[in-house]
C-alpha positions in Angstrom: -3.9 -5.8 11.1 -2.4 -2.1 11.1 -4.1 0.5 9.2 -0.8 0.5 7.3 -1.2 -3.1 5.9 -5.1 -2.6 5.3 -6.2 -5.1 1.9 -2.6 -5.9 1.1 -2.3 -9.6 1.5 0.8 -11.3 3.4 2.7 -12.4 0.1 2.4 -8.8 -1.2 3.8 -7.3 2.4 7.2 -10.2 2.4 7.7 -9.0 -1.7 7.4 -5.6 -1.2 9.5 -5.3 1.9 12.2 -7.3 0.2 12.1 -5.8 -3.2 12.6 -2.0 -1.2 15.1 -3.5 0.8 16.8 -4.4 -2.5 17.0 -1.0 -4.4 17.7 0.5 -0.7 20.7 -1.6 -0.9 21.7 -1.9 -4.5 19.2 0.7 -6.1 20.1 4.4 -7.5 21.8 6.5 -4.9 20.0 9.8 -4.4 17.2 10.5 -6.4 14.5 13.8 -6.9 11.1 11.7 -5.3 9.2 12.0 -8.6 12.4 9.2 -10.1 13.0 7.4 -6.8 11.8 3.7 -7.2 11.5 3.3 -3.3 9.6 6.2 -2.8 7.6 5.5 -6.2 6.5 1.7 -4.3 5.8 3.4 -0.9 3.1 6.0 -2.9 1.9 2.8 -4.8 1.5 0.9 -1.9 0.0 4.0 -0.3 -2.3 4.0 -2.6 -3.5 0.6 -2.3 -4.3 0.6 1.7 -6.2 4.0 0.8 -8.8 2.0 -2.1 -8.7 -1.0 0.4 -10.0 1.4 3.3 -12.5 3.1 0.7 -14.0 -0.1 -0.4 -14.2 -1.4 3.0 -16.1 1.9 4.1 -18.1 1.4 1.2 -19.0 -1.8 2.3 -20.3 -1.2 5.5 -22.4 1.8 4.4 -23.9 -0.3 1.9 -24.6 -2.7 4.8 -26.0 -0.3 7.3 -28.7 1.0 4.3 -29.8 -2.7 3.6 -30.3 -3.3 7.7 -32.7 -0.5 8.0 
């Protein structure tokens, strides 16, 4: 799996691509970044992969303490 995709799972990838395909289609025109749905999902979704990469760090550091 791409770093991009980290912890989201394949039903969450197939909505979200649809649903920004969507308002890329039918959504607002142009809009500042702060008020632009599609750009508002993409820092969401950023923000997902980021605490699924965390946690998964986490994970193995707590693993490498309880193997020594």
């Amino acid at each position: 799996m791409s770093s991009k995709n980290e912890g989201l799972s394949l039903f969450y990838r197939i909505r979200w691509r649809l649903t920004w395909l969507l308002l890329h289609v039918a959504g607002p025109a142009t809009l500042p970044d702060a008020q632009d749905p599609r750009r508002r999902m993409e820092r969401q979704r950023a923000a997902k992969v980021a605490a699924a990469r965390r946690a998964r760090e986490q994970r193995a550091a707590e693993g490498d303490v309880n193997a020594r």
